[in-house]
KOLLOZA-108887 format. One record per residue (C-alpha): residue in one letter; residue number from 1; x negated, y negated, z negated. Coordinates in nm, 4 decimals. Layout:
N
<aa=a	i=NUM	xx=X	yy=Y	zz=Z>
...
END
This chain:
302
<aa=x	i=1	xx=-8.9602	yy=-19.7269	zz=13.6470>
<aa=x	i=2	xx=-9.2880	yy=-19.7658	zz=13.4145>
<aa=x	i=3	xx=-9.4307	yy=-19.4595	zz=13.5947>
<aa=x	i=4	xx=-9.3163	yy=-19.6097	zz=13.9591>
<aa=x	i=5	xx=-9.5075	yy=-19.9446	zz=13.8785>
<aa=x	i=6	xx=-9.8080	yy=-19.8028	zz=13.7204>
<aa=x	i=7	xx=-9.8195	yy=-19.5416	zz=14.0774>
<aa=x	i=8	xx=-9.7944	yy=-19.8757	zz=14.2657>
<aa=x	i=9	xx=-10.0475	yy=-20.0356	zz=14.0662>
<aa=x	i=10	xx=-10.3451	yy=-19.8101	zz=14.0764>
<aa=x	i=11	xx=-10.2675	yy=-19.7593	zz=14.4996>
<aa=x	i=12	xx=-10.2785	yy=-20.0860	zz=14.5465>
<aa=x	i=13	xx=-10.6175	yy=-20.1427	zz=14.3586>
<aa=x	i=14	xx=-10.7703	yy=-19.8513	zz=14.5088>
<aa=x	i=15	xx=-10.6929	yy=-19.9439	zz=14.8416>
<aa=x	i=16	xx=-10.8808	yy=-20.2647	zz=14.8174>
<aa=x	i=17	xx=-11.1898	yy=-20.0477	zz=14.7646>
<aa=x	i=18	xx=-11.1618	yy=-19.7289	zz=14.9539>
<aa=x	i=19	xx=-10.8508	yy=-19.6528	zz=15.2025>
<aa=x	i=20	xx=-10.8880	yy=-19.2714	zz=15.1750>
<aa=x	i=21	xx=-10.8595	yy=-19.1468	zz=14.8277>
<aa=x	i=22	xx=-10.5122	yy=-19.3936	zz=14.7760>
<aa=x	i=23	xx=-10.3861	yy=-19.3170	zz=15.1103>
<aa=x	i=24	xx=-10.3718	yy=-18.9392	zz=15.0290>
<aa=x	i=25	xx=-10.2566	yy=-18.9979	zz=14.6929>
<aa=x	i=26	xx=-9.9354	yy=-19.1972	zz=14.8567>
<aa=x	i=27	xx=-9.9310	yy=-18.9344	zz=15.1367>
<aa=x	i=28	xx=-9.9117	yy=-18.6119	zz=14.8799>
<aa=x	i=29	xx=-9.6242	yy=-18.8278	zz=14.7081>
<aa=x	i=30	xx=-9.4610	yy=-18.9029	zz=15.0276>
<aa=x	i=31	xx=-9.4373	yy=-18.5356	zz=15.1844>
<aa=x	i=32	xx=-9.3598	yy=-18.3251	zz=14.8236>
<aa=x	i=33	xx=-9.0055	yy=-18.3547	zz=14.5700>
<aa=x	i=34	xx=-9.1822	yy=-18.3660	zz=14.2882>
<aa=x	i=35	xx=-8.8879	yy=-18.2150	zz=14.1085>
<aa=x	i=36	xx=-8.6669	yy=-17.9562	zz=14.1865>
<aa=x	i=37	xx=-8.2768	yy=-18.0366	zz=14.0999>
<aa=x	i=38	xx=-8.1571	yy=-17.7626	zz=13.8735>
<aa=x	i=39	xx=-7.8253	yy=-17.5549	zz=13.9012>
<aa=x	i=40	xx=-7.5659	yy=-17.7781	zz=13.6822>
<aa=x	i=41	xx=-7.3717	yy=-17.5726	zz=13.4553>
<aa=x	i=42	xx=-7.0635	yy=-17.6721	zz=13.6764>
<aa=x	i=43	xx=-7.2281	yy=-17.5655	zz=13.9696>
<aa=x	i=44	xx=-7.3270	yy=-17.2066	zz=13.8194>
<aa=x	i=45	xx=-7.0303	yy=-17.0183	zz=13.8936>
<aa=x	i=46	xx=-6.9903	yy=-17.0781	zz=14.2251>
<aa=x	i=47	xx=-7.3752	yy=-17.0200	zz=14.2725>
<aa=x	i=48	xx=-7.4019	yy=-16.7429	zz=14.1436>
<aa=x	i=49	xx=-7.1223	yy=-16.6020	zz=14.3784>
<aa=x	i=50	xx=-7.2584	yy=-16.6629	zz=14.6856>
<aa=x	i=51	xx=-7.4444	yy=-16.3812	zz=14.9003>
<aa=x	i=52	xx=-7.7961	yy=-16.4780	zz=14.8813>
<aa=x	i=53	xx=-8.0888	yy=-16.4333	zz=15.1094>
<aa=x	i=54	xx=-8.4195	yy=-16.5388	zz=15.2328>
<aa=x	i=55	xx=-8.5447	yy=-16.7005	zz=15.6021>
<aa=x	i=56	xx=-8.9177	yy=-16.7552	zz=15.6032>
<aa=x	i=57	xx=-9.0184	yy=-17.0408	zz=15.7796>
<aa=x	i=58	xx=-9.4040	yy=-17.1476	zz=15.7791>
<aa=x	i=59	xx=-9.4860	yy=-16.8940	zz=15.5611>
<aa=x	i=60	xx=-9.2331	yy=-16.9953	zz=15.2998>
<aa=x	i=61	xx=-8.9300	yy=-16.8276	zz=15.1428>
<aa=x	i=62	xx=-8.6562	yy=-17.0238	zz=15.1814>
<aa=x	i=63	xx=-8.3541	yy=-16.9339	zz=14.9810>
<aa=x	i=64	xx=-7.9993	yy=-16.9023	zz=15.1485>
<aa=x	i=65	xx=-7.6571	yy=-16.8395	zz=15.0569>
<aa=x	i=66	xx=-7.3097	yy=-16.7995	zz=15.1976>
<aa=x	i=67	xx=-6.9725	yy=-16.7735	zz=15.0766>
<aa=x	i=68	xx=-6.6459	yy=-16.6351	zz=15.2099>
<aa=x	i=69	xx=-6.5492	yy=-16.4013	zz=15.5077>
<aa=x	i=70	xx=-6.7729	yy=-16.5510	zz=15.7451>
<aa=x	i=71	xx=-6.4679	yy=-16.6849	zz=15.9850>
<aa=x	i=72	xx=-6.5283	yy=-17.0532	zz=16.0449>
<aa=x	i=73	xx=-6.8128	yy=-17.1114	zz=15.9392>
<aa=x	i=74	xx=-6.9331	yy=-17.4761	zz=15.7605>
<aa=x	i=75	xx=-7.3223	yy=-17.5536	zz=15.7237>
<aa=x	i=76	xx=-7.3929	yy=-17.7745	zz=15.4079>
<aa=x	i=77	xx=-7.7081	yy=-17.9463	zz=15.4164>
<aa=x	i=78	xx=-7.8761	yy=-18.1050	zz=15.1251>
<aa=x	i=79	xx=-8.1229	yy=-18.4005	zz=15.0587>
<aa=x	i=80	xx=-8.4475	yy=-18.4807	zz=14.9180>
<aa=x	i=81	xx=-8.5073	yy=-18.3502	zz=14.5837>
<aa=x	i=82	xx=-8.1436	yy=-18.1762	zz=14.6228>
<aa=x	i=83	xx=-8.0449	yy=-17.8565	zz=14.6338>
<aa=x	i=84	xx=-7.7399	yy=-17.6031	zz=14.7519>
<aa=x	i=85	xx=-7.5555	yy=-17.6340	zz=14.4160>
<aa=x	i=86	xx=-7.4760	yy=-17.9996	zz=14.4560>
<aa=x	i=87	xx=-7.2287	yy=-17.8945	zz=14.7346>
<aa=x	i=88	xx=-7.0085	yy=-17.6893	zz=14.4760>
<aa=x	i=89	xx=-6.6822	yy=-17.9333	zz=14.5391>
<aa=x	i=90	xx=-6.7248	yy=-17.8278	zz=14.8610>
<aa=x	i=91	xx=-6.7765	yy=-17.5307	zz=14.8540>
<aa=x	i=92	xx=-6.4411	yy=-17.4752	zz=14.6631>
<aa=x	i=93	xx=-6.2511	yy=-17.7206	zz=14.8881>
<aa=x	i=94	xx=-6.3726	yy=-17.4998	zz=15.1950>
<aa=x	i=95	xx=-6.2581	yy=-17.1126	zz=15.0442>
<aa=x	i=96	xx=-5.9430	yy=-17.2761	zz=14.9843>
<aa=x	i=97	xx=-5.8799	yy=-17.3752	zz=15.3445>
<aa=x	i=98	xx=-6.0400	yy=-17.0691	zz=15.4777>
<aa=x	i=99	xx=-6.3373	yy=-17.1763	zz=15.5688>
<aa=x	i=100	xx=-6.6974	yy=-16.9837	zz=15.4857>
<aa=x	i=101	xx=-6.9648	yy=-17.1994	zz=15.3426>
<aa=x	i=102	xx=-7.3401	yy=-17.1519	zz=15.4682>
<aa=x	i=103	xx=-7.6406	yy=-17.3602	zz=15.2723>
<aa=x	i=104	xx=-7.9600	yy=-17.3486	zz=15.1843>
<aa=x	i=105	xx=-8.2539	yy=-17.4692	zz=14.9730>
<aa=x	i=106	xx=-8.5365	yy=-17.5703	zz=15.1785>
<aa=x	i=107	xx=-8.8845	yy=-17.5483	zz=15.1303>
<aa=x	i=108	xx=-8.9765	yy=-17.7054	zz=14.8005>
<aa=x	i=109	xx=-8.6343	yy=-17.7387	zz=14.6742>
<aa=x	i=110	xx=-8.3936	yy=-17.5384	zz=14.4560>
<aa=x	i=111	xx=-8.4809	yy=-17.1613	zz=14.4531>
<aa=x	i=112	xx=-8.7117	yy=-17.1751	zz=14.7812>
<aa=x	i=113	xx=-9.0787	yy=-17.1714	zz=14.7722>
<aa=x	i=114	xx=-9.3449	yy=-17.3868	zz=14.8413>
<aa=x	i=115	xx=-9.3902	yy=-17.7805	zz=14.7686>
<aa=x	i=116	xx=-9.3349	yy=-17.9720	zz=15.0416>
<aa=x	i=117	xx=-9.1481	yy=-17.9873	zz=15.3523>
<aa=x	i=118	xx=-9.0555	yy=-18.1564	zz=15.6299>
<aa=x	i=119	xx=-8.7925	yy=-18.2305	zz=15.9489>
<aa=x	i=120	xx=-8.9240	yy=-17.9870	zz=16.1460>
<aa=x	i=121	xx=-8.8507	yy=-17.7033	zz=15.8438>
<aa=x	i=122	xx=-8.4912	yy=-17.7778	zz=15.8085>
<aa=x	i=123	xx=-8.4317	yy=-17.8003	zz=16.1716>
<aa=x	i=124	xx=-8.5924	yy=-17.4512	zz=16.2092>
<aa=x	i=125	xx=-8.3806	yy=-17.3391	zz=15.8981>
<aa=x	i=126	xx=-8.0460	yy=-17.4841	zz=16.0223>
<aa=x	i=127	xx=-8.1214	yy=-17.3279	zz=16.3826>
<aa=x	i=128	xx=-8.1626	yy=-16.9931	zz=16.2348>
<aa=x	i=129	xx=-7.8684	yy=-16.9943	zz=16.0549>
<aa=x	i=130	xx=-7.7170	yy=-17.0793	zz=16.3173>
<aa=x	i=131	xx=-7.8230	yy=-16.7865	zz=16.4933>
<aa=x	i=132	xx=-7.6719	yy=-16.5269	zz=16.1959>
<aa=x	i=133	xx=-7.3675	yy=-16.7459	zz=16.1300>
<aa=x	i=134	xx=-7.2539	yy=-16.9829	zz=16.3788>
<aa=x	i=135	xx=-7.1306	yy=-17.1536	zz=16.6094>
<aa=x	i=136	xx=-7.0556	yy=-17.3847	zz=16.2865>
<aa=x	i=137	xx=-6.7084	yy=-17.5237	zz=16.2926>
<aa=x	i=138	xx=-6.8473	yy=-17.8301	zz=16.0892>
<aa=x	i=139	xx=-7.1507	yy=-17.9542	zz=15.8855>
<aa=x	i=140	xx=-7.2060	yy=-18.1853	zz=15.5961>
<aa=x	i=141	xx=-7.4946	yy=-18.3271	zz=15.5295>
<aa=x	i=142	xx=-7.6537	yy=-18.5579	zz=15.2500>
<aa=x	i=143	xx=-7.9161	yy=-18.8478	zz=15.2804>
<aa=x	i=144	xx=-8.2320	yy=-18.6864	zz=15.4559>
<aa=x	i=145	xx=-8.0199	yy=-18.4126	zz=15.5475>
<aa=x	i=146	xx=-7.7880	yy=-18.6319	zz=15.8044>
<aa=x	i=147	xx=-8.1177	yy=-18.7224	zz=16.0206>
<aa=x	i=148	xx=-8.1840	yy=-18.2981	zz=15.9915>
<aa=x	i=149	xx=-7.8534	yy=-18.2338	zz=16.1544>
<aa=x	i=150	xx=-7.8309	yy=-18.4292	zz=16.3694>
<aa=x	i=151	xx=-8.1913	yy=-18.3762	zz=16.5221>
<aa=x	i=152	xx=-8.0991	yy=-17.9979	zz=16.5221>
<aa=x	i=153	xx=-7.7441	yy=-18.0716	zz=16.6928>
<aa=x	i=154	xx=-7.9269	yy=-18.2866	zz=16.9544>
<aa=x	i=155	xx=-8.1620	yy=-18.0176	zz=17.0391>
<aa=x	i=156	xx=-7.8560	yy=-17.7688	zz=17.0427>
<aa=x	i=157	xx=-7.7601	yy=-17.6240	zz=16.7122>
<aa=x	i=158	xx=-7.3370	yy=-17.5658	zz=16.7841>
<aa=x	i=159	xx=-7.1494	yy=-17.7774	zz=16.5104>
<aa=x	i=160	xx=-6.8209	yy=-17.8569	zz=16.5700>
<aa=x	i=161	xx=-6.8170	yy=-18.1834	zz=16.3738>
<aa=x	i=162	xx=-7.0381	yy=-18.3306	zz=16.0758>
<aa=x	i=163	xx=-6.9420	yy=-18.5327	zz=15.7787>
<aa=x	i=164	xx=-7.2461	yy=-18.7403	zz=15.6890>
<aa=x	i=165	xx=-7.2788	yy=-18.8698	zz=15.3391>
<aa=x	i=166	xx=-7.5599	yy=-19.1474	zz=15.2703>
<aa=x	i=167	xx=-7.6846	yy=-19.0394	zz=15.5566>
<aa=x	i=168	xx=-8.0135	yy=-19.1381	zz=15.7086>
<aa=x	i=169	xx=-8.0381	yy=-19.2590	zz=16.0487>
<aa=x	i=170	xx=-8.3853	yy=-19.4077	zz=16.1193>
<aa=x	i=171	xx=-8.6716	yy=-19.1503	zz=16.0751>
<aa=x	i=172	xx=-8.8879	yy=-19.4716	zz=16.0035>
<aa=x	i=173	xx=-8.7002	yy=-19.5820	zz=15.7202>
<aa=x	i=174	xx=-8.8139	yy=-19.2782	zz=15.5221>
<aa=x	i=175	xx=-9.1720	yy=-19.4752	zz=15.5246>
<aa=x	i=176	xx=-8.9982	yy=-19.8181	zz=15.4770>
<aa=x	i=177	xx=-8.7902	yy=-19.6589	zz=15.1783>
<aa=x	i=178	xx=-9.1057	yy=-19.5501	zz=15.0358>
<aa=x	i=179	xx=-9.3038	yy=-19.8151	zz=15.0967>
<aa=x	i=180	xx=-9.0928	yy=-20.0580	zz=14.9354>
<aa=x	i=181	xx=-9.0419	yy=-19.8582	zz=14.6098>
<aa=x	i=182	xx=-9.4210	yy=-19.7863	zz=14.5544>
<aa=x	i=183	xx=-9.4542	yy=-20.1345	zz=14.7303>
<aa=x	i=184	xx=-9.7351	yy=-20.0505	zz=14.8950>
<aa=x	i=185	xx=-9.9510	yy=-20.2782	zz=15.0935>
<aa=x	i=186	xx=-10.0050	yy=-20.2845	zz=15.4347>
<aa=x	i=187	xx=-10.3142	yy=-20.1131	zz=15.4572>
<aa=x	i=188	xx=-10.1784	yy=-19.8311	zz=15.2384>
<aa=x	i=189	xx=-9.8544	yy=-19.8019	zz=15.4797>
<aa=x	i=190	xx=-10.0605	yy=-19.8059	zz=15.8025>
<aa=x	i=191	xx=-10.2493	yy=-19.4753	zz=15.6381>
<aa=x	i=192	xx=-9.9316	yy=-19.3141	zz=15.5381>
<aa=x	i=193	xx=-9.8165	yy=-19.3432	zz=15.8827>
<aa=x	i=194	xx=-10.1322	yy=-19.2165	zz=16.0124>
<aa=x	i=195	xx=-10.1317	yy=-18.8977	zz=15.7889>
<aa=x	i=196	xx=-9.7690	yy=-18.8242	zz=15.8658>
<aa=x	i=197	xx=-9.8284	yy=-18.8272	zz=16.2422>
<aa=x	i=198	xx=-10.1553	yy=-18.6305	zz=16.2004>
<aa=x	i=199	xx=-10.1395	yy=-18.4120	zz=15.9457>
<aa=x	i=200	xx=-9.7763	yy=-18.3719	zz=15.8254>
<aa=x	i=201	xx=-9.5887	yy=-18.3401	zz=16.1994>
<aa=x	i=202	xx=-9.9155	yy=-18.3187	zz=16.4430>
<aa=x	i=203	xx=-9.8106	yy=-18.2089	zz=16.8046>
<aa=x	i=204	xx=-9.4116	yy=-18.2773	zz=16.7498>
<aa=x	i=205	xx=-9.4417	yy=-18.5984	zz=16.9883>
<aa=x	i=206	xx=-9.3661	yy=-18.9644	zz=16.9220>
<aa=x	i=207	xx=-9.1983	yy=-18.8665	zz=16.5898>
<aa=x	i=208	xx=-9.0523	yy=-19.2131	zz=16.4821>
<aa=x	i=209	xx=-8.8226	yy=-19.2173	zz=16.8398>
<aa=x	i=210	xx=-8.7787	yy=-18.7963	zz=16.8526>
<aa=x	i=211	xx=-8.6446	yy=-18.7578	zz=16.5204>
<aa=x	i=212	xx=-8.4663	yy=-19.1131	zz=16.5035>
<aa=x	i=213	xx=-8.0872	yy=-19.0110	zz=16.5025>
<aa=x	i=214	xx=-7.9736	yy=-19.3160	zz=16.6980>
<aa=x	i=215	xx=-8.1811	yy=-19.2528	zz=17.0021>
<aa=x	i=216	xx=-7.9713	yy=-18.9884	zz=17.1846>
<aa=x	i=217	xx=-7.6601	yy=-19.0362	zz=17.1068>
<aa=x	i=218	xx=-7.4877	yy=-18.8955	zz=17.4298>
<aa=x	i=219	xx=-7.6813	yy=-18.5455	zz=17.2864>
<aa=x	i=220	xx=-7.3904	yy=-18.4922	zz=17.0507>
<aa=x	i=221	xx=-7.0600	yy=-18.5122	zz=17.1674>
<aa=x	i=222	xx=-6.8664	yy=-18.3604	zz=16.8218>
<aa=x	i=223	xx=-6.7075	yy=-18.6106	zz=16.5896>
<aa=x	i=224	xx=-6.8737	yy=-18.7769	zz=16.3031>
<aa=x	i=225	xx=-6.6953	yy=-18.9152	zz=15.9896>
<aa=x	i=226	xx=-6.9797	yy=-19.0858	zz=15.8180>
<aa=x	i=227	xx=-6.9051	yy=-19.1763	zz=15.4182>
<aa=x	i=228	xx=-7.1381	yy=-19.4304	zz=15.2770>
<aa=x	i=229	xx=-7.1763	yy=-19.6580	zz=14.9063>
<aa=x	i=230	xx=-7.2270	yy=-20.0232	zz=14.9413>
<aa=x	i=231	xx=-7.4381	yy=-19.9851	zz=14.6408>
<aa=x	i=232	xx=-7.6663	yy=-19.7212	zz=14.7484>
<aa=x	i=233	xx=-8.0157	yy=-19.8655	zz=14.6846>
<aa=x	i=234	xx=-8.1609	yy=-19.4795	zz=14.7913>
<aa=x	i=235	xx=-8.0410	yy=-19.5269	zz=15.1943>
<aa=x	i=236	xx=-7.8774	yy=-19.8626	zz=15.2194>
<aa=x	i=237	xx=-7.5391	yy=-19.8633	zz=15.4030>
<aa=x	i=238	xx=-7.7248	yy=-20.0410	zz=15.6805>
<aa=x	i=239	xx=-7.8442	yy=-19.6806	zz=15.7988>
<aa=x	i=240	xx=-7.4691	yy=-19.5872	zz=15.8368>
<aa=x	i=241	xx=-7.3827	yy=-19.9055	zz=16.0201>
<aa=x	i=242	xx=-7.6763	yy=-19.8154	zz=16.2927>
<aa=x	i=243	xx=-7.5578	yy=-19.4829	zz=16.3300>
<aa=x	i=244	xx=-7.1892	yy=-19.6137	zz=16.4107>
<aa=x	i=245	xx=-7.3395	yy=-19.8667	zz=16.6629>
<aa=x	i=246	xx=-7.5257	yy=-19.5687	zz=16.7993>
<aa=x	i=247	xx=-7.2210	yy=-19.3236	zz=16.7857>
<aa=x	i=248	xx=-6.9227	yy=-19.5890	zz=16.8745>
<aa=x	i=249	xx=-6.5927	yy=-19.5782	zz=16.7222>
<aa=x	i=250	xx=-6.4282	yy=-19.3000	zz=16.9168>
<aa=x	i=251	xx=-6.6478	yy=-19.0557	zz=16.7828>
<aa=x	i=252	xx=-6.7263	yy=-19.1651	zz=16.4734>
<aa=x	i=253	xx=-6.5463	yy=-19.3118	zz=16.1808>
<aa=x	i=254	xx=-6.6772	yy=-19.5007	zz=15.9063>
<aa=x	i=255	xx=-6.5653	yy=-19.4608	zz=15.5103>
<aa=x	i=256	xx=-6.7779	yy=-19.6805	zz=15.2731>
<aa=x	i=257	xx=-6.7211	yy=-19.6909	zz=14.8904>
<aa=x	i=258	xx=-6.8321	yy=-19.9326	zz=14.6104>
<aa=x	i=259	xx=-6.9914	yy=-19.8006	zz=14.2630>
<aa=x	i=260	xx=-7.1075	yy=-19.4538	zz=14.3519>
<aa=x	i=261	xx=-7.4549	yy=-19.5067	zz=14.4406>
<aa=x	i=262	xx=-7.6711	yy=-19.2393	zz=14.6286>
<aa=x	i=263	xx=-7.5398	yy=-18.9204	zz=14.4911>
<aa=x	i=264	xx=-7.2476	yy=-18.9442	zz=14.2887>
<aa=x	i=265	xx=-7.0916	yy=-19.0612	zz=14.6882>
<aa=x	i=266	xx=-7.1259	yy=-18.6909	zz=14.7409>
<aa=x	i=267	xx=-6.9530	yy=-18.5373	zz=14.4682>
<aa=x	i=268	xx=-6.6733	yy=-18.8071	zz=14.4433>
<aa=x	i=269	xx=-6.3198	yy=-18.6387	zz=14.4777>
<aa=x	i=270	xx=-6.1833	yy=-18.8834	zz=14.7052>
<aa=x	i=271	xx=-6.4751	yy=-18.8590	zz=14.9578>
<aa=x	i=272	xx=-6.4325	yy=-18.4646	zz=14.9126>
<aa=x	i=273	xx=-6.1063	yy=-18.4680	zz=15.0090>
<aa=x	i=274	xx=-6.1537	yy=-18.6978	zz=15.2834>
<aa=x	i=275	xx=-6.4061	yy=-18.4531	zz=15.4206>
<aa=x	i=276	xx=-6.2641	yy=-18.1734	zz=15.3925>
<aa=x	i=277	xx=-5.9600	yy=-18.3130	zz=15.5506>
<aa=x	i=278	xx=-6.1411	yy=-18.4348	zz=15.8686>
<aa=x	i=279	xx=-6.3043	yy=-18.1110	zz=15.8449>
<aa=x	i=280	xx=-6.0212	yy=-17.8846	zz=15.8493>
<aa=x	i=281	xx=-5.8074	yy=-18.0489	zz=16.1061>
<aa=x	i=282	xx=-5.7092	yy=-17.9514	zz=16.4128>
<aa=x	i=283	xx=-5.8345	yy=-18.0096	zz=16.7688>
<aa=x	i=284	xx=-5.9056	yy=-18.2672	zz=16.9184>
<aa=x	i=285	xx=-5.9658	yy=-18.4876	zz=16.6097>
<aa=x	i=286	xx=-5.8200	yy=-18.8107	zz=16.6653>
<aa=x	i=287	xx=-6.0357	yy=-19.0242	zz=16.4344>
<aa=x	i=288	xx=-5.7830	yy=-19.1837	zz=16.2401>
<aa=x	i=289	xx=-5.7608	yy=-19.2102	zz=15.8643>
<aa=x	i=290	xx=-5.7457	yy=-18.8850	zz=15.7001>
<aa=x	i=291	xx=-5.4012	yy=-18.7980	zz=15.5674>
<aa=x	i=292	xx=-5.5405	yy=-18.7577	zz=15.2209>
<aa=x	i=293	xx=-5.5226	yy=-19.0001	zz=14.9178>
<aa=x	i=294	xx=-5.8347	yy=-19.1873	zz=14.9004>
<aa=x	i=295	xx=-5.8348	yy=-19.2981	zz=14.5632>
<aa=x	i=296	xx=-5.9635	yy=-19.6790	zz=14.4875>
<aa=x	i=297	xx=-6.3443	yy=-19.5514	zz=14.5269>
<aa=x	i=298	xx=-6.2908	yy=-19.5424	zz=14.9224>
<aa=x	i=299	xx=-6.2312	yy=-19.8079	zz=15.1095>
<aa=x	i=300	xx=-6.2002	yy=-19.8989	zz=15.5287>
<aa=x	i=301	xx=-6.5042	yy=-19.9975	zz=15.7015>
<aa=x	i=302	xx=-6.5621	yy=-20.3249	zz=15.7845>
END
């Protein structure tokens, strides 16, 4: 927090003087992780069982793994500053029912290379993956991973049906997130904007409406169970109310929880379960509770 405000100071004070130098300091913080999440030693098992390989996209080695016999295939997708590992419950959850697990570490994260990368990456990763593995029987996805999926079902990608966690559905609120933690002012945020469009995504279109997950909803027809924390203060469980509006009811069901934040949500045994129920079920998927015991972390939507 000491390190956030004293970032949010000296932007701020540049900006008053010169718009460039800040605005490409907030920009370089904007479009790279920073850290990479390492393998947790209850994650290394598992990890270190899968098949690995490698997909270059933009000139960068990104790493990818798969587990099982390759029948019914499931594409986990991670978030920003994530990696493949974090998906270890599910992994499990998935051999057991005879599914086969497909993941990766994008660009910047986990055991890939390079520093930074961006929507247009994972979409290229997750249609390429397609290619080898798929059609996918289901997806999850996590935080900035849920707008990823969705973009690349939109434009295509076969998935059967997606469990979003935390998910993201407004490709502006990455900005607004990030805004409002560095709290930077509005001359600061218009150059973020500008650099993103420009430099970051240049050519890929009116990105705020293309890669918005609410705008074309009638694009994916595959149900959604969405899982979301009231006290996520990452991706606020506003972003999983807009994508229900966007979505409606009979596709997609809402789960919300209370206490597990922004990433313990993912991990949580109840919302597991509840996942991997919807996601092993049979078709068609009436989108009523799944048949599994929640536990008192998950509750109905409102």
């Amino acid at each position: 927090m000491a390190a956030t405000a004293l970032v949010r100071t000296a932007l701020n004070a540049t900006s008053r003087i010169a718009t460039a130098p800040p605005g490409r300091v907030a920009f370089e913080l904007f479009r790279n992780p920073l850290l990479r999440g390492r393998v947790r030693p209850a994650e290394r098992d598992l990890h270190e069982r899968a098949t690995t390989g490698e997909l270059v996209v933009n000139g960068k080695r990104a790493r990818v793994y798969h587990w099982g016999d390759g029948r019914r295939p499931v594409l986990l997708v991670h978030g920003w500053r994530s990696r493949a590992s974090r998906f270890t419950p599910y992994v499990r959850g998935l051999l057991d029912l005879g599914l086969s697990p497909v993941a990766f570490d994008a660009p910047g994260h986990g055991d890939s290379a390079g520093r930074a990368t961006t929507i247009l990456e994972y979409r290229e990763l997750i249609g390429r993956l397609a290619e080898r593995h798929g059609p996918f029987e289901g997806a999850v996805a996590h935080s900035f991973g849920t707008c990823c999926t969705l973009l690349a079902m939109a434009e295509g990608v076969p998935v059967g049906r997606l469990v979003a966690v935390a998910g993201v559905a407004e490709f502006a609120y990455l900005v607004d997130g990030f805004s409002t933690v560095l709290g930077l002012n509005d001359r600061l945020r218009a150059d973020l904007v500008r650099r993103i469009e420009r430099v970051l995504l240049p050519g890929a279109g009116d990105i705020w409406q293309r890669f918005d997950a609410t705008r074309r909803p009638e694009l994916v027809t595959a149900p959604i169970l969405v899982v979301h924390d009231e006290d996520d203060d990452v991706v606020p469980l506003r972003q999983a109310h807009l994508l229900r509006a966007a979505y409606g009811e009979r596709q997609l069901r809402l789960l919300t929880t209370r206490g597990l934040g922004h990433s313990r949500v993912l991990v949580e045994p109840a919302v597991v379960d509840n996942a991997l129920a919807f996601l092993a079920a049979p078709r068609p998927m009436a989108l009523e509770p799944a048949r599994v015991p929640a536990g008192p972390a998950v509750l109905p939507a409102a």
